[in-house]
N, C-alpha and C positions, 0 to 999 in steps of 0.2 A: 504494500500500500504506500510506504514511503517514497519508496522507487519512482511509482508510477506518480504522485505528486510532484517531485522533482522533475520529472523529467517533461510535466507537464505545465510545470513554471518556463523551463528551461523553455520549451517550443512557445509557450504566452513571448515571452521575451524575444524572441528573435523571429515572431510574426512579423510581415512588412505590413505598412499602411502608409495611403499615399496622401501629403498635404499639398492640397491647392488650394492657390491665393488665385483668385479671378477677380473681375473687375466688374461693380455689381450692375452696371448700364449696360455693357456690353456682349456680357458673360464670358469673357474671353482670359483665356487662361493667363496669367503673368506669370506667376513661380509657379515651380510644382516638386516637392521633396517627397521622395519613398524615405520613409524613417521605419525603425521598428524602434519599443520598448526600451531596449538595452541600450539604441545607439542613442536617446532622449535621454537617458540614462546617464549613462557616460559624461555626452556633451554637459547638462546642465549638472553635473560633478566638477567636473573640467575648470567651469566659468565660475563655482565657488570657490573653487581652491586658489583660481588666478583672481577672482575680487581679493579674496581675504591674505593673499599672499602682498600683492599691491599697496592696499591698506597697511600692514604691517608696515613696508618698504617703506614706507608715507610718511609714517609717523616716527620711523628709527633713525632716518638718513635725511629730514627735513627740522627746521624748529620747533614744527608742533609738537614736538615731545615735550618741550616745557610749556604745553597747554593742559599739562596731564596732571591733575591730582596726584600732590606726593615727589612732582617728579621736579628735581630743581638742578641751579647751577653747581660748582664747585664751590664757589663764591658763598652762594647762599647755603650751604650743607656744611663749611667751616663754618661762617659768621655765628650759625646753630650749637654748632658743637662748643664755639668758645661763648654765646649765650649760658649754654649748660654747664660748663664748667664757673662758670660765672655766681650764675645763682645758687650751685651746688655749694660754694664758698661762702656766700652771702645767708644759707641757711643755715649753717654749723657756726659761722657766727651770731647767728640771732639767738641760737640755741646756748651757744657758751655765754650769753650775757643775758639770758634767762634764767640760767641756774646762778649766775654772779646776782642778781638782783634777789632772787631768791634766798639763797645766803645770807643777806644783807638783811633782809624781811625776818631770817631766824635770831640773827643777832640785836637787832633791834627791838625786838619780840622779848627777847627773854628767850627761849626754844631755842636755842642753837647748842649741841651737843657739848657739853663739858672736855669729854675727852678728845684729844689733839691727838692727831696720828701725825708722829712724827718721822716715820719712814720715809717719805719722800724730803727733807730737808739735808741738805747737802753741808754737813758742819764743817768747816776747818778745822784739820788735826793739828793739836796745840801742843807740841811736843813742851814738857818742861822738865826744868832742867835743877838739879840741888844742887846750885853754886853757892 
């Protein structure tokens, strides 16, 4: 049963049929194309693959690439980048002088913790001497 489906697709497709264009006053034939199926097929494949190849071309190898959302200079994708590193700085500072203000708000308060961690203080070694 497969078989004979395929094989009856296969003769659908490569049926002829003939198009004429005539001319509707005079009836008189102007064009006239034997086409089957497959070669309508084919061709209107053919003509997407050369639009959409075109297009592509169009837009890779012309400027309208930078009409394209997302899509920008060198210029403008630096200027970005050092934007970002920008504000990235500009955030870690607002944040250290958050927690300095904070601080400030515990010492002022009353609430700021008694004990001193003195690990991070870098003492000079006071060598002395029994003269």
């Amino acid at each position: 049963m497969a078989e004979l489906f395929s094989q009856d697709t296969v003769k659908r497709l490569r049926n002829r049929y003939r198009l004429v264009i005539m001319n509707d006053d005079t009836f008189e034939e102007m064009i006239t194309f034997r086409l089957s199926r497959l070669s309508v097929y084919i061709g209107l494949s053919t003509v997407f693959i050369l639009m959409v190849g075109l297009t592509i071309g169009l837009i890779v190898f012309t400027p309208l690439k930078y009409y394209i959302p997302g899509y920008g200079t060198r210029e403008s994708r630096s200027a970005l980048q050092l934007l970002k590193i920008r504000t990235d700085s500009l955030e870690q500072t607002i944040r250290q002088k958050d927690l300095y203000l904070e601080s400030v708000k515990k010492v002022l308060n009353g609430t700021a913790p008694t004990e001193r961690d003195t690990a991070l203080l870098q003492l000079p070694n006071v060598e002395t001497s029994n003269d």
